[in-house]
C-alpha positions as a LaTeX table, in Angstrom:
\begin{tabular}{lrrr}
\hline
Residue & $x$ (\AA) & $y$ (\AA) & $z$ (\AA) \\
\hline
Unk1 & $-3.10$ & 18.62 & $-25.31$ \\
Unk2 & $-2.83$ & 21.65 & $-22.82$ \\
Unk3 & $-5.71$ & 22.67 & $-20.90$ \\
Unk4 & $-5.68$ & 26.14 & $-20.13$ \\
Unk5 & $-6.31$ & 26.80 & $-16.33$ \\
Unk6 & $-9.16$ & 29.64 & $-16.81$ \\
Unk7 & $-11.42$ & 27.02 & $-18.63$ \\
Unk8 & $-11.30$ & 24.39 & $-15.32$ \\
Unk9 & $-14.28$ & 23.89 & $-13.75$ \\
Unk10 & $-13.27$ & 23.14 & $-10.00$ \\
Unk11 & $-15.82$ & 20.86 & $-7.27$ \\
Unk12 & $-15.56$ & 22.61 & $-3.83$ \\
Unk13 & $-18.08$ & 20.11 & $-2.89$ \\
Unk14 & $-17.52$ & 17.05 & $-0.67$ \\
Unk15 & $-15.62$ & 14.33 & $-2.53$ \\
Unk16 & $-13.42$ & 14.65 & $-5.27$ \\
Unk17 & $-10.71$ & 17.43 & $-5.70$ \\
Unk18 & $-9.05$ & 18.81 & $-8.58$ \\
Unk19 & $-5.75$ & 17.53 & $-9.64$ \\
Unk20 & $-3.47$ & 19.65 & $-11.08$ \\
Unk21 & $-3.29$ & 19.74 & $-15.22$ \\
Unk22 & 0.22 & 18.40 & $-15.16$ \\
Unk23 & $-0.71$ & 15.27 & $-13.18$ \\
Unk24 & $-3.85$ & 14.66 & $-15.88$ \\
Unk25 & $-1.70$ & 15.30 & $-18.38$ \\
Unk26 & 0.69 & 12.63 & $-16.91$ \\
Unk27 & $-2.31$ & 10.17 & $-16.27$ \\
Unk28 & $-3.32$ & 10.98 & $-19.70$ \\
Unk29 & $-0.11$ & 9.80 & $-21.42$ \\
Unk30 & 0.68 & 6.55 & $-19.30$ \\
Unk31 & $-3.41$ & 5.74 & $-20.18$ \\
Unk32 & $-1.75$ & 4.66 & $-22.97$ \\
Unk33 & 1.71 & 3.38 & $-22.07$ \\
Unk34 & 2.61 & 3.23 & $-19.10$ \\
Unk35 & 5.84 & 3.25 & $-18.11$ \\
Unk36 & 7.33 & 2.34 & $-21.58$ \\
Unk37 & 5.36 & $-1.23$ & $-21.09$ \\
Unk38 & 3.58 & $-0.79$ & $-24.00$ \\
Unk39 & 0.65 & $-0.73$ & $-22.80$ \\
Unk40 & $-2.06$ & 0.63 & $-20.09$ \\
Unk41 & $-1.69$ & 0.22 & $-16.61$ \\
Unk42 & $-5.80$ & $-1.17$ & $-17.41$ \\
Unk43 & $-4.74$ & $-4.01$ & $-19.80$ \\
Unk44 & $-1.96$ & $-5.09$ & $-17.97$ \\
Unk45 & $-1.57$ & $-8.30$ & $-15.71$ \\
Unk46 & $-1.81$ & $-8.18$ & $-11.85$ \\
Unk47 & 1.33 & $-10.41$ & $-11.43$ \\
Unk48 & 3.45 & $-8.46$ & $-14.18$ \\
Unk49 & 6.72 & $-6.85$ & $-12.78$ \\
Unk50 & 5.18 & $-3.58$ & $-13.89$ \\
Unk51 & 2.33 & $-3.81$ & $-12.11$ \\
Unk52 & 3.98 & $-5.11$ & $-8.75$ \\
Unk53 & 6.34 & $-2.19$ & $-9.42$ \\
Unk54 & 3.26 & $-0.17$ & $-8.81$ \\
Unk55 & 1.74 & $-2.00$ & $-5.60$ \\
Unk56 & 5.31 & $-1.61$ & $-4.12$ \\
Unk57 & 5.42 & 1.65 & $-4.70$ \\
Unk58 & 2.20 & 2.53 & $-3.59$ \\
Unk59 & 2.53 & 0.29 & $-0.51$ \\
Unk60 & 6.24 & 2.17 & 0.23 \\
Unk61 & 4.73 & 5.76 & 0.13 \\
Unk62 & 1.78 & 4.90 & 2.07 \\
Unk63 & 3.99 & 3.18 & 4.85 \\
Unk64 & 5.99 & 6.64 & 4.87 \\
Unk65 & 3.14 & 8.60 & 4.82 \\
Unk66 & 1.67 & 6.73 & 8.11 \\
Unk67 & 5.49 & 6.41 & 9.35 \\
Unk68 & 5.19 & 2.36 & 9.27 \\
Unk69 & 7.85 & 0.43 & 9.37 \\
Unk70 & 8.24 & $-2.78$ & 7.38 \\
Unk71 & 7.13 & $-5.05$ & 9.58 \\
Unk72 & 3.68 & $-3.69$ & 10.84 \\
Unk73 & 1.94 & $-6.13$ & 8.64 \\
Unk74 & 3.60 & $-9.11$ & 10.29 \\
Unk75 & 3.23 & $-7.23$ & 14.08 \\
Unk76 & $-0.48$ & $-7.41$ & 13.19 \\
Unk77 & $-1.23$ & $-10.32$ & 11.97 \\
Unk78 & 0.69 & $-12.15$ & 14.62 \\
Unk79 & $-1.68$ & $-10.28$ & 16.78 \\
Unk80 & $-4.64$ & $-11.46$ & 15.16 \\
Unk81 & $-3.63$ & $-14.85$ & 15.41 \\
Unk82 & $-2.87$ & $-14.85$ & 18.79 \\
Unk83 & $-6.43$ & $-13.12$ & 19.49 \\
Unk84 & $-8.47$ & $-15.82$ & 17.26 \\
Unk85 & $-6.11$ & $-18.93$ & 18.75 \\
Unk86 & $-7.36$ & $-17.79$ & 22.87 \\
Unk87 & $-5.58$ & $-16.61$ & 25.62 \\
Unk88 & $-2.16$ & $-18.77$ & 25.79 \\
Unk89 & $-2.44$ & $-20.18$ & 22.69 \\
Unk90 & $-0.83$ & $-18.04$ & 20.13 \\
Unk91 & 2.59 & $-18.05$ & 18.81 \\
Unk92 & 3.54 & $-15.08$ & 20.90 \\
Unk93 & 2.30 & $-16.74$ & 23.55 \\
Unk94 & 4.01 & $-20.02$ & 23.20 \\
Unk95 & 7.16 & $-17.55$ & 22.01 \\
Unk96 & 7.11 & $-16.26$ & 25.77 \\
Unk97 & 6.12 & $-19.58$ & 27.73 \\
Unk98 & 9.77 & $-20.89$ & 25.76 \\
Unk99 & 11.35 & $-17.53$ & 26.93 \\
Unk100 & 10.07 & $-17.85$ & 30.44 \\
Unk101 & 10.87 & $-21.06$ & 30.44 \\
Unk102 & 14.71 & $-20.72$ & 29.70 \\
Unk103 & 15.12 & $-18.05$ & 32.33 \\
Unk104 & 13.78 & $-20.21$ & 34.85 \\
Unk105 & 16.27 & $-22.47$ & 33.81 \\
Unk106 & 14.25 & $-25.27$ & 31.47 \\
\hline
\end{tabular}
């Protein structure tokens, strides 16, 4: 089914844009099988290879996107645990006492 471009109605409002026909047209087709699964992206499970195919994915093109490396998700969340265990408490901060400690020798 081919929409013909004249007969789009476009929102130059806040919010949503318009996608271009050949991405609905894409969206329209894997509605129904997506990716030769078999079935819709909607039916499918959350823990299906497909379906992490698509969180990876996503999760890859969004890191590029922001230009984030790999591990920014660890980088933070060792931060947040070394906020929520106190000052000197963390594992980074036990990770540096040990480093300290061998340069001075211990």
């Amino acid at each position: 089914m081919v929409t013909s471009i004249a007969k789009r109605t476009h929102n130059f409002g806040a919010g949503p844009a318009a996608l271009p026909v050949d991405v609905l047209e894409k969206a329209q087709a894997e509605l129904l099988d997506y990716a030769g699964t078999g079935m819709s992206v909607l039916e499918m499970s959350h823990r299906s290879a497909a379906f992490e195919g698509i969180i990876q994915k996503a999760e890859a093109d969004l890191r590029a996107l922001l230009g984030a490396g790999p591990d920014l998700g660890e980088r933070v969340d060792r931060r947040e645990s070394d906020q929520a265990a106190g000052p000197g408490r963390g594992p980074r901060a036990r990770e540096l006492s040990r480093d300290e400690g061998r340069e001075r020798g211990g």
